[in-house]
N, CA and C atoms as a LAMMPS dump frame, in Angstrom:
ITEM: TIMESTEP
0
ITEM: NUMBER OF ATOMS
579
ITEM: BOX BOUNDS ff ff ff
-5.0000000000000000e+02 5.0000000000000000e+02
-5.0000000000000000e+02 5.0000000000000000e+02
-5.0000000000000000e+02 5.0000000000000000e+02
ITEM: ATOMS id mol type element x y z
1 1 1 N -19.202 224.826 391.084
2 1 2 C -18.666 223.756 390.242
3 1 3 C -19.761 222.721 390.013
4 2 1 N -19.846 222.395 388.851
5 2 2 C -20.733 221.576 388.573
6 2 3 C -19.962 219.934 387.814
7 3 1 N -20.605 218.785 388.341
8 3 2 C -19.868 217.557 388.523
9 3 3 C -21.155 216.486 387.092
10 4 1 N -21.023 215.938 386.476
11 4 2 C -21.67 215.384 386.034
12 4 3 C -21.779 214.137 386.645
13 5 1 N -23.191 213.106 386.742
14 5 2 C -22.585 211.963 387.621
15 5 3 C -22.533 210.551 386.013
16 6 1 N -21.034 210.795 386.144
17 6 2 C -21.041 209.907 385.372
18 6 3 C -20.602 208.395 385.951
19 7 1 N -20.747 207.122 385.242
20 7 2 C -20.401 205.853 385.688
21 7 3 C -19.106 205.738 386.455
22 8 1 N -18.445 206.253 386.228
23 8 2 C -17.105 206.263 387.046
24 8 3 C -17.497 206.435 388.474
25 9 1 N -17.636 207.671 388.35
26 9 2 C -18.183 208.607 389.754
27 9 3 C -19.286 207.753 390.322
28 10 1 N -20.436 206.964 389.521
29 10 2 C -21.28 206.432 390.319
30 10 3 C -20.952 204.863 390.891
31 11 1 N -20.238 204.769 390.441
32 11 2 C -18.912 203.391 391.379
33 11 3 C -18.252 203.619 391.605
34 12 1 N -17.412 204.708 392.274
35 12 2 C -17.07 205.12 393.453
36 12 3 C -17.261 205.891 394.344
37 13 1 N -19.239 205.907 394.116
38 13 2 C -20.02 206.379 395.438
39 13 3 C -20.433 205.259 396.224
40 14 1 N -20.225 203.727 395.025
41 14 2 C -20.771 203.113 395.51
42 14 3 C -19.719 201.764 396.336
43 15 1 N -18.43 201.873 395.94
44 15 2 C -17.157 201.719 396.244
45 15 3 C -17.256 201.925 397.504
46 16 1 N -17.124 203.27 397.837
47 16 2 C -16.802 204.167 399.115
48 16 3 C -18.03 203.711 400.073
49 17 1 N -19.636 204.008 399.763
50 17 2 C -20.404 203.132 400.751
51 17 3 C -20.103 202.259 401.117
52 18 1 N -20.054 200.745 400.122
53 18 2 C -19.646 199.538 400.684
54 18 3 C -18.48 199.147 401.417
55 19 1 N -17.698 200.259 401.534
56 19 2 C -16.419 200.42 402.177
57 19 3 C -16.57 200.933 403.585
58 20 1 N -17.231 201.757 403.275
59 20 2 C -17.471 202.771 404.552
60 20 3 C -17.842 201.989 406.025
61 21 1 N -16.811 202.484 407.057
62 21 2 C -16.743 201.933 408.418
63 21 3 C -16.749 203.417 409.045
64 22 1 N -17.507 202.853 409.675
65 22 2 C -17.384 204.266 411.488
66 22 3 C -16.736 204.32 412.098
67 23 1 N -16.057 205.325 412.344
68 23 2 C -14.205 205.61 413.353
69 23 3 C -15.427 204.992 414.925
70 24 1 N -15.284 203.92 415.695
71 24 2 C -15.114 203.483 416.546
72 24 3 C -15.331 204.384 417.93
73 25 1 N -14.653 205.501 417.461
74 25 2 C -14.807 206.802 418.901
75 25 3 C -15.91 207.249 418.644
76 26 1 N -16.581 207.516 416.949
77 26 2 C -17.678 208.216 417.307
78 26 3 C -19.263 207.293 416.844
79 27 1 N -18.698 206.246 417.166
80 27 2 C -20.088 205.095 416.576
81 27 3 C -21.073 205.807 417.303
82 28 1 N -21.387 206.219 418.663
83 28 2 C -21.942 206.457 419.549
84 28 3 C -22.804 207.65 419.368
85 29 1 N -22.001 208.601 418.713
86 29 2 C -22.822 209.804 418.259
87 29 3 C -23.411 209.258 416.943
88 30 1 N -23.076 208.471 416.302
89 30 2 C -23.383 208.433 415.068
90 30 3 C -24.666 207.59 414.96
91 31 1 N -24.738 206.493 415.924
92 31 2 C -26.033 206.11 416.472
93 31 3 C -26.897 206.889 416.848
94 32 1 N -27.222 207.628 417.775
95 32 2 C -27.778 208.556 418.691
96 32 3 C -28.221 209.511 417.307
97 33 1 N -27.413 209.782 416.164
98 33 2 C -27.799 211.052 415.004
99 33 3 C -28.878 210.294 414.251
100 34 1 N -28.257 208.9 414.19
101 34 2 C -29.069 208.024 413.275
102 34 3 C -30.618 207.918 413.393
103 35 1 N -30.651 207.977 414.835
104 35 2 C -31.917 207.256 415.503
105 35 3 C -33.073 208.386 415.83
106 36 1 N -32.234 209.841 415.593
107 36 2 C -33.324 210.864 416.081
108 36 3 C -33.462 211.209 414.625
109 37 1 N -33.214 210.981 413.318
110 37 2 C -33.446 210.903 412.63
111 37 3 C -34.928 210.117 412.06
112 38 1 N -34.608 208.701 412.489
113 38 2 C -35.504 208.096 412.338
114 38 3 C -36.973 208.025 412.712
115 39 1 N -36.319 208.558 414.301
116 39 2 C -37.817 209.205 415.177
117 39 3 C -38.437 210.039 414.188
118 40 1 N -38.097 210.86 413.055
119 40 2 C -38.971 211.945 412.434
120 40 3 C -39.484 211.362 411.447
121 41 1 N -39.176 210.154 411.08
122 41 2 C -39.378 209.528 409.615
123 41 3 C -41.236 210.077 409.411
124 42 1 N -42.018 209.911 410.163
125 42 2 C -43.32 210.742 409.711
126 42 3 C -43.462 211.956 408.923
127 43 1 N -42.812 212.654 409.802
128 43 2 C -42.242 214.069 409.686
129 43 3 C -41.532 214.638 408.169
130 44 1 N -40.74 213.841 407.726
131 44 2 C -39.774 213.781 406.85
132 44 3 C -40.855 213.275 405.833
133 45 1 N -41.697 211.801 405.889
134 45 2 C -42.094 211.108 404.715
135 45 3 C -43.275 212.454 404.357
136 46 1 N -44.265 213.064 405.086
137 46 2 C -44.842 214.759 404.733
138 46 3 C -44.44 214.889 404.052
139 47 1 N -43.473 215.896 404.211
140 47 2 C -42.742 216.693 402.681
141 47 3 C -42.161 215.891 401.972
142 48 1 N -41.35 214.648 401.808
143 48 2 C -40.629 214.147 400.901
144 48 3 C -41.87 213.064 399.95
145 49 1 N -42.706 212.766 400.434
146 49 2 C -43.477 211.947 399.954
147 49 3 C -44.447 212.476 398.784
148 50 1 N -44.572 213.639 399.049
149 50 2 C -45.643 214.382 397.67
150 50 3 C -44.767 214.799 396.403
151 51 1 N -43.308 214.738 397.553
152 51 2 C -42.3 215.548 396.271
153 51 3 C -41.292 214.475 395.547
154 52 1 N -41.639 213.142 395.694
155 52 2 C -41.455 211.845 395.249
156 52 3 C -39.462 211.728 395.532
157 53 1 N -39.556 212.265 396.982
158 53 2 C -38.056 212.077 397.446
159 53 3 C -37.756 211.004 398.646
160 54 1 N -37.145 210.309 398.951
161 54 2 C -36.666 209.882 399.915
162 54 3 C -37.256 210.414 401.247
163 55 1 N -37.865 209.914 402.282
164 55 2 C -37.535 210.531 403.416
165 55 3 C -36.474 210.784 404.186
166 56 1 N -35.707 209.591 403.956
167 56 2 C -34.787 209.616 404.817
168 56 3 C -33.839 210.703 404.012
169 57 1 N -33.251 210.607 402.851
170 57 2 C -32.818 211.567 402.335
171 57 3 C -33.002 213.952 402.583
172 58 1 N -34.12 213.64 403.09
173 58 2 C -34.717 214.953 403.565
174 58 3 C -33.876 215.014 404.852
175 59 1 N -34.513 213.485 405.983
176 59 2 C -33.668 213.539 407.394
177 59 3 C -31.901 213.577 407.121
178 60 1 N -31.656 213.032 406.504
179 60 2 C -29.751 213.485 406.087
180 60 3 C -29.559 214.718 406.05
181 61 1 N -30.374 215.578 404.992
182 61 2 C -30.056 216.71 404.918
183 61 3 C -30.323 217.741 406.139
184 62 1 N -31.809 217.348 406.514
185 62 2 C -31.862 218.518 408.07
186 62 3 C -30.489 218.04 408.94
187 63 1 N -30.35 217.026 409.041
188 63 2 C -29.059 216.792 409.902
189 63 3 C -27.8 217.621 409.75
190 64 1 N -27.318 217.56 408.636
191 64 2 C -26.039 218.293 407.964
192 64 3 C -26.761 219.649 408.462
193 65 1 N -27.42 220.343 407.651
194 65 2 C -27.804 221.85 407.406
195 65 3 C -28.379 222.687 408.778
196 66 1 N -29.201 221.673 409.504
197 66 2 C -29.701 222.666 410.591
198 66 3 C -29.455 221.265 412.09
199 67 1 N -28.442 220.495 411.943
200 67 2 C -28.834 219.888 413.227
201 67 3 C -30.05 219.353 413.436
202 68 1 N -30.612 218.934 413.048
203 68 2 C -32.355 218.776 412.955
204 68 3 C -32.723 219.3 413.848
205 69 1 N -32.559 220.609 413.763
206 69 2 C -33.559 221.716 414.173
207 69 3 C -34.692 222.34 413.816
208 70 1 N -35.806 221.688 413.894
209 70 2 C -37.226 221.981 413.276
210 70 3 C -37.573 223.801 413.288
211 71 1 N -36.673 224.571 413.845
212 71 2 C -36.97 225.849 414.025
213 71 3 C -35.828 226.402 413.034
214 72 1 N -35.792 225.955 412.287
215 72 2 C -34.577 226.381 410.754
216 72 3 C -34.737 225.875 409.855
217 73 1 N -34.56 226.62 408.983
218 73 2 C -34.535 226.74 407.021
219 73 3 C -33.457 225.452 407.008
220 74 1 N -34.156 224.572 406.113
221 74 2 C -33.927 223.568 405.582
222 74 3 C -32.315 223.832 404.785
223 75 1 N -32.662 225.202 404.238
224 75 2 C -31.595 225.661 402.756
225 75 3 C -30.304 225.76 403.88
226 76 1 N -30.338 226.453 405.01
227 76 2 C -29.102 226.554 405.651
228 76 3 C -29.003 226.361 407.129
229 77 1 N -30.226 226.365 407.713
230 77 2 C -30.026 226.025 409.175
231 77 3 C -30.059 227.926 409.786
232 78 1 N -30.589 228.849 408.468
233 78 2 C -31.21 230.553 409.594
234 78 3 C -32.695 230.058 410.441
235 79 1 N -32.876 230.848 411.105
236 79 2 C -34.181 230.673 411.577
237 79 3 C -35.29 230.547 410.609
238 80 1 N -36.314 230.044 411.391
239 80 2 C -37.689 229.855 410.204
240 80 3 C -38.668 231.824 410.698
241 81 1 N -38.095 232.178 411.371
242 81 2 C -39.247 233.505 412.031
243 81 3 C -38.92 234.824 410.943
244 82 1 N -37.806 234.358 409.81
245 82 2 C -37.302 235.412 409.272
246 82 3 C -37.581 234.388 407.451
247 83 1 N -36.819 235.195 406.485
248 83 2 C -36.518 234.527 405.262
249 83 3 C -34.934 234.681 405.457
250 84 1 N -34.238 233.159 404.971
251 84 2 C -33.093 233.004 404.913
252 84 3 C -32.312 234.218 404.58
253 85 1 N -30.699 234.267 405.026
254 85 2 C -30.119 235.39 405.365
255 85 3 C -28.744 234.777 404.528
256 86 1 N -28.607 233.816 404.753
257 86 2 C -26.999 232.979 404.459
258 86 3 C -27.664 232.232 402.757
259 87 1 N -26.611 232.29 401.847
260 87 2 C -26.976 231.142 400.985
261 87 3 C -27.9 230.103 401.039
262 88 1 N -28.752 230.106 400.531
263 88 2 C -28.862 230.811 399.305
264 88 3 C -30.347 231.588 400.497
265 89 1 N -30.015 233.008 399.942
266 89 2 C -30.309 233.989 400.819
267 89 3 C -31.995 234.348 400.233
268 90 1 N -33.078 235.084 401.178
269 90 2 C -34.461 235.477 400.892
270 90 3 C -35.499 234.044 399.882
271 91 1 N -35.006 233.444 401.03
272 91 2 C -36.042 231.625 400.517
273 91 3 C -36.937 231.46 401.811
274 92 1 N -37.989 231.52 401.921
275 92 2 C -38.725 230.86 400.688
276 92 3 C -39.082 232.401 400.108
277 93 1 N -39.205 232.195 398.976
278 93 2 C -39.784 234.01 398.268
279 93 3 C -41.244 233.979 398.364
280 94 1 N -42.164 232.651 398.156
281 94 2 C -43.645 232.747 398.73
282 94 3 C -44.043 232.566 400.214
283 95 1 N -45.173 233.26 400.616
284 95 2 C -45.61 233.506 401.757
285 95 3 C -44.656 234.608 402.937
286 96 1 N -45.388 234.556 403.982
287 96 2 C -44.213 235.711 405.125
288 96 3 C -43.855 234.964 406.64
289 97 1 N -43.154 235.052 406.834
290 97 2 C -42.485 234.72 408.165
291 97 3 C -43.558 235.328 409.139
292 98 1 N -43.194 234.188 410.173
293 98 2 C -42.363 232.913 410.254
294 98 3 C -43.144 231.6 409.314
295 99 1 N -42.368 230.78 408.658
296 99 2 C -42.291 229.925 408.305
297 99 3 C -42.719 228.79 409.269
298 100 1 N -42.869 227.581 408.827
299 100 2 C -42.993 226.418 409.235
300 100 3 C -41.913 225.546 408.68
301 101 1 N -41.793 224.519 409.311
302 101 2 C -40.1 223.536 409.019
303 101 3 C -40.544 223.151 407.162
304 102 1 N -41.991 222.948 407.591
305 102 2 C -42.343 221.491 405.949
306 102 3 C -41.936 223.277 405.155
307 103 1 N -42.605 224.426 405.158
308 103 2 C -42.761 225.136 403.835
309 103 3 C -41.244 225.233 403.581
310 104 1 N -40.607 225.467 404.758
311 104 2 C -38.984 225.802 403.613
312 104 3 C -38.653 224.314 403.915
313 105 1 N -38.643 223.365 403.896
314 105 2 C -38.192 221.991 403.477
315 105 3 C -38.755 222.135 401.759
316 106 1 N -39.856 222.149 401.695
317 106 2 C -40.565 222.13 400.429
318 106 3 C -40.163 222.987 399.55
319 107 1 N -39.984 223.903 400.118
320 107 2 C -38.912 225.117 399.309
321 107 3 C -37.559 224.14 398.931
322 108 1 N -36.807 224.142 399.795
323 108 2 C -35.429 224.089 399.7
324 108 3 C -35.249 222.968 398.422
325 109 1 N -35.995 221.594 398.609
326 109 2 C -35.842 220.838 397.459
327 109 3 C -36.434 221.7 396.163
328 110 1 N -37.931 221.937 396.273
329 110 2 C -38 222.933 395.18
330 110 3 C -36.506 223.959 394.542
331 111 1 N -35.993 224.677 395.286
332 111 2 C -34.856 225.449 394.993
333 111 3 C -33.384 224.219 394.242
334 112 1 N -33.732 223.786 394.857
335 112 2 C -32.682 222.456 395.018
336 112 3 C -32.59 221.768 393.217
337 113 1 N -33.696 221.933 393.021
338 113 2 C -34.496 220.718 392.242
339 113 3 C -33.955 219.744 392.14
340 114 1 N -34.848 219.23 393.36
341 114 2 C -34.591 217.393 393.467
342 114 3 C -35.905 216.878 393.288
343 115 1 N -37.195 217.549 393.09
344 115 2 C -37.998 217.25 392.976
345 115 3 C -38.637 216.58 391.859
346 116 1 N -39.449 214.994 392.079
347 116 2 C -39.54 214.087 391.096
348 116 3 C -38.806 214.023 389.706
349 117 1 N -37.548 213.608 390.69
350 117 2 C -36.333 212.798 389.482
351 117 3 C -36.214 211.496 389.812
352 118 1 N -36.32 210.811 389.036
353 118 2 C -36.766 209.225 388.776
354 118 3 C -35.501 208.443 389.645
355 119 1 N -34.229 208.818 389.503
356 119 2 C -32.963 208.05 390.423
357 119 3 C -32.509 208.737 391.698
358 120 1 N -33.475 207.54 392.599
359 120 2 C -32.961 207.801 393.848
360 120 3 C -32.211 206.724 394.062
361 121 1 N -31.45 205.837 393.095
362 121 2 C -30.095 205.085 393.433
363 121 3 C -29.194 204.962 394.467
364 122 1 N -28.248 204.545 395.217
365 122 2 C -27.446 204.755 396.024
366 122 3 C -26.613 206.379 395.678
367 123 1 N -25.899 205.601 394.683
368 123 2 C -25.187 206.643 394.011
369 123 3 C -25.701 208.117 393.508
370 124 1 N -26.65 207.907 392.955
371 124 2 C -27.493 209.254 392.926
372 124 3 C -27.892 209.78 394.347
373 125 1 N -28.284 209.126 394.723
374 125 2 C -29.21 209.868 396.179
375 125 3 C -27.549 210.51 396.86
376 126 1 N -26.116 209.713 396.747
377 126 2 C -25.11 210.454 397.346
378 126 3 C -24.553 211.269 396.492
379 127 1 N -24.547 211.712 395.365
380 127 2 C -25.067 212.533 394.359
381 127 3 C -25.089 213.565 394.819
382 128 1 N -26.267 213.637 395.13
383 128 2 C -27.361 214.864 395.386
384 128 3 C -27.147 215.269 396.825
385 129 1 N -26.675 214.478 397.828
386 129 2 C -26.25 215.009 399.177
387 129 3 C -25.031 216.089 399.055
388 130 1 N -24.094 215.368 397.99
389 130 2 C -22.962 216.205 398.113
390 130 3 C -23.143 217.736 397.572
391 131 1 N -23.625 217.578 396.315
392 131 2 C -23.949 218.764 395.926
393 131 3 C -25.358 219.445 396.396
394 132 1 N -25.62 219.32 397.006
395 132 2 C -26.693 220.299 398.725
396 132 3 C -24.871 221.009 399.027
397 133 1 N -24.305 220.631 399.419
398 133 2 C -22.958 221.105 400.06
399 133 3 C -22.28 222.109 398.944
400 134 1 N -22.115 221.034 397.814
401 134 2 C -21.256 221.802 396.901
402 134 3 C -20.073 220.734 396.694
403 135 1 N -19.338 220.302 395.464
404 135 2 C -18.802 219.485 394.362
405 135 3 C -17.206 220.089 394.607
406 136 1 N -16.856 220.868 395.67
407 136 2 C -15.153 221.912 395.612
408 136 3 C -14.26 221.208 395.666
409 137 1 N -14.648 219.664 396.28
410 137 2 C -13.431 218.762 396.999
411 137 3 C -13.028 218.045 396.218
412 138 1 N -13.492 217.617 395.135
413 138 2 C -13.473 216.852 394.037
414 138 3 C -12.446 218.058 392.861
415 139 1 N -12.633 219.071 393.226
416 139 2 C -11.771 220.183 392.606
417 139 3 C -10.267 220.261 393.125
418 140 1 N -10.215 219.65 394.412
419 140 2 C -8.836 219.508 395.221
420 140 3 C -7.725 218.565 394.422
421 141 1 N -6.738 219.121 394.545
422 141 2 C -5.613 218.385 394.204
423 141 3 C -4.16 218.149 395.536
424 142 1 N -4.259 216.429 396.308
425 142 2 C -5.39 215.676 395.726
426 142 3 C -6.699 216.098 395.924
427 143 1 N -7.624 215.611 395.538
428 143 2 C -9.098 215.172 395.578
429 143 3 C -9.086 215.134 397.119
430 144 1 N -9.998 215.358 397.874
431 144 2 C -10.512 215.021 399.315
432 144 3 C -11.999 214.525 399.559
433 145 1 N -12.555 213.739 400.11
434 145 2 C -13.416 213.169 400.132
435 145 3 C -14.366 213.884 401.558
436 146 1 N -15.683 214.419 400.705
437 146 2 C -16.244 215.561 401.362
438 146 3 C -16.733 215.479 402.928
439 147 1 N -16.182 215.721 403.741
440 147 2 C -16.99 215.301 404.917
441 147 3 C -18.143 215.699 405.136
442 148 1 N -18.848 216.536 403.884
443 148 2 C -20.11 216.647 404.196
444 148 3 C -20.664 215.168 404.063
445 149 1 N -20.504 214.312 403.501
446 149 2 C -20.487 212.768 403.065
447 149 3 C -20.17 211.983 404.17
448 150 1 N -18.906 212.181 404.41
449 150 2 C -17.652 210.813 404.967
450 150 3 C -16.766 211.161 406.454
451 151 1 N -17.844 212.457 406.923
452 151 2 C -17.064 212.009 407.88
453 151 3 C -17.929 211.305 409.35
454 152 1 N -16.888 211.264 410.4
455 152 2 C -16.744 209.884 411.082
456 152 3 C -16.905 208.823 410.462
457 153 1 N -16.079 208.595 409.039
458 153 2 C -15.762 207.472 408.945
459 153 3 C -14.055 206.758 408.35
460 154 1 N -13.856 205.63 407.91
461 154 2 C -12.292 205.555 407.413
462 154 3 C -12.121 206.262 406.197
463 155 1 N -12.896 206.765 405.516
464 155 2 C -12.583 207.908 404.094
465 155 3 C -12.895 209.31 404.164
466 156 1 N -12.596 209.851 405.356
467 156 2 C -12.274 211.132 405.941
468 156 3 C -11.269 210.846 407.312
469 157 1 N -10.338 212.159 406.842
470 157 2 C -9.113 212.287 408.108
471 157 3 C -9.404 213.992 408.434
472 158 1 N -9.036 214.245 407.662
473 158 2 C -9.202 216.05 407.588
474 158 3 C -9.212 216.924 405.813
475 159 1 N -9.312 217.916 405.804
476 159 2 C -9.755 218.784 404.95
477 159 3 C -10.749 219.465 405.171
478 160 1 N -11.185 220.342 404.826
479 160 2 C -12.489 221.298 405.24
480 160 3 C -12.672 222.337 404.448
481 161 1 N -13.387 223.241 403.876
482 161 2 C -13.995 224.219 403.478
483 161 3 C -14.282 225.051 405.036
484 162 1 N -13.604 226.102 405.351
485 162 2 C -13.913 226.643 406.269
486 162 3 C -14.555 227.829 406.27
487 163 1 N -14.599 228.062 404.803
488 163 2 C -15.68 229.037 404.908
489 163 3 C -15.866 229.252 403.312
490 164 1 N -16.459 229.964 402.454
491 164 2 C -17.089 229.606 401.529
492 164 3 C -15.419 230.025 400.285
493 165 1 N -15.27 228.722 399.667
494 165 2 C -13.885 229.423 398.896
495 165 3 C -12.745 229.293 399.601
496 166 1 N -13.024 228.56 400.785
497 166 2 C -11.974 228.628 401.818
498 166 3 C -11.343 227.633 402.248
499 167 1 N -10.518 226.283 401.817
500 167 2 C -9.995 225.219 402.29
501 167 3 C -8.8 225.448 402.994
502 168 1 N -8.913 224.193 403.787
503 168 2 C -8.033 224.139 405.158
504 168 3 C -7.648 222.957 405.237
505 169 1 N -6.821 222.308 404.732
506 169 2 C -6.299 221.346 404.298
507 169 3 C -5.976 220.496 405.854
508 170 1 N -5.943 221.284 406.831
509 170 2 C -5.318 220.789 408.122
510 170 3 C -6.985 220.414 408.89
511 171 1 N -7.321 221.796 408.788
512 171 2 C -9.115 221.369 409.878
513 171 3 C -9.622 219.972 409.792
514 172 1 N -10.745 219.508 410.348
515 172 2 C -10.868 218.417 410.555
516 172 3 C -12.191 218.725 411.162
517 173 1 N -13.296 218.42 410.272
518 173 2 C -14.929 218.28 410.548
519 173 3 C -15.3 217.506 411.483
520 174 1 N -16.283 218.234 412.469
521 174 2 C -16.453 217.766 413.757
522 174 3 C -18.081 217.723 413.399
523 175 1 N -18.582 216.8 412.119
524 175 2 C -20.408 216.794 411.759
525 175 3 C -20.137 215.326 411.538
526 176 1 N -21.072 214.898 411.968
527 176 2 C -21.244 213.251 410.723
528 176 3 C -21.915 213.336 409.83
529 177 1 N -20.593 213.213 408.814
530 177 2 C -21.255 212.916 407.205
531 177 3 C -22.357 212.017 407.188
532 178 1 N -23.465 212.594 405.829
533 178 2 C -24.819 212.134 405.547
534 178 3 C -24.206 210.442 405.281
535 179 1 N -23.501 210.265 404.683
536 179 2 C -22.685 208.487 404.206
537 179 3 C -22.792 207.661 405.533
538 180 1 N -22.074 208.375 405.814
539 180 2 C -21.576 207.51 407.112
540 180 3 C -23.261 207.49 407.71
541 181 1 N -24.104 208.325 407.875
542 181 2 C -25.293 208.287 409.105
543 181 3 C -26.233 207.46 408.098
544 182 1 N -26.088 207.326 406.578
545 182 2 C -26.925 206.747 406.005
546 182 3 C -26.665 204.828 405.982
547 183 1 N -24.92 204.789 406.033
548 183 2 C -24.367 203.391 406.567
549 183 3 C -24.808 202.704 407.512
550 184 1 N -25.12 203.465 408.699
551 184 2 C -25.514 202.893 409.667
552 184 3 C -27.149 202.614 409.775
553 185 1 N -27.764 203.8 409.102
554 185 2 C -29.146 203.351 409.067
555 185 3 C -29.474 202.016 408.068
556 186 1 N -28.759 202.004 407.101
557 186 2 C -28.858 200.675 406.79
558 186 3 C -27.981 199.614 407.193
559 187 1 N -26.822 199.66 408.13
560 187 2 C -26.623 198.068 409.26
561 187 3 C -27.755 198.409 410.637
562 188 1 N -28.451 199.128 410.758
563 188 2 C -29.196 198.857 411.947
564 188 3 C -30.833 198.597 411.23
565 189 1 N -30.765 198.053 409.586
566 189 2 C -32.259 197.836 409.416
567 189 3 C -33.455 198.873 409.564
568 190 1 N -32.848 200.439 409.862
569 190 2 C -33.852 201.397 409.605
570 190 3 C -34.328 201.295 408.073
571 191 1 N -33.814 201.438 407.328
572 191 2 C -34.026 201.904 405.702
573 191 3 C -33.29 200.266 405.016
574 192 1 N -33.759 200.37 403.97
575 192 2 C -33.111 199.362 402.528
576 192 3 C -32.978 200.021 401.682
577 193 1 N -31.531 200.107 400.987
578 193 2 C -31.395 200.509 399.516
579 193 3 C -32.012 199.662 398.849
């Protein structure tokens, strides 16, 4: 599914940030995600910096996709000793395994193409997080607000994609949404929008 980001949609990405609070039980993890994040900001500004992206935006995404696990494909969190296996499957297609974290990071936005687009906005940059995931929830009736985004925070309770095509209206995502970990990096003064 493909979402256009139109003005609507980009004030109420930006609605929902300025809204956005941390469920209280999991501030703690959500700190602790925030902060080993930040520890990589070197790491992250490498590849995101030639490819005129966000760093921190790169660190959101290893978070979601591989746990920031430097020994996994950026695109899904398979190992780096092989070429991706899961969606989007045989990436990077240049060079041979094993990989290094930066070449399929560099890949994955390449694949992605997020590479040097002029709006890294609030709203855009949450944009582009969601659809790394995929745009399905916004297809829900109601609407559900993606916890690839929102969760541990007050605009996620439950809903889930449990497997590809697969909603579960009851499950209840046990990741912290990129929103929520990007909220906190900006009340703890890591980053400025």
């Amino acid at each position: 599914m493909t979402l256009p980001l139109i003005e609507q949609l980009r004030e109420q990405y930006q609605t929902l940030f300025d809204t956005c609070r941390i469920v209280p039980a999991r501030l703690s993890m959500v700190r602790m995600v925030a902060q080993r994040i930040t520890a990589n900001e070197a790491r992250y500004q490498a590849v995101a910096g030639p490819l005129g992206i966000p760093w921190y935006f790169l660190g959101l995404v290893h978070s979601m996709e591989s746990s920031l696990n430097f020994h996994t494909h950026l695109h899904n969190g398979d190992p780096l000793d092989r070429r991706t296996t899961h969606v989007p499957s045989g990436r990077p297609t240049q060079g041979e395994p094993p990989f290094t974290w930066e070449q399929s990071a560099t890949d994955a936005m390449w694949y992605e193409r997020l590479t040097h687009l002029a709006d890294w906005s609030l709203p855009a940059l949450l944009y582009r997080l969601e659809g790394y995931n995929g745009y399905g929830y916004h297809a829900l009736t109601p609407p559900v607000n993606s916890p690839y985004l929102w969760g541990f925070s007050n605009h996620y309770t439950s809903g889930k994609y449990v497997a590809d095509h697969i909603f579960d209206r009851s499950a209840v995502s046990q990741q912290c949404g990129a929103a929520t970990l990007l909220r906190q990096m900006v009340l703890s003064d890591t980053i400025q929008l």
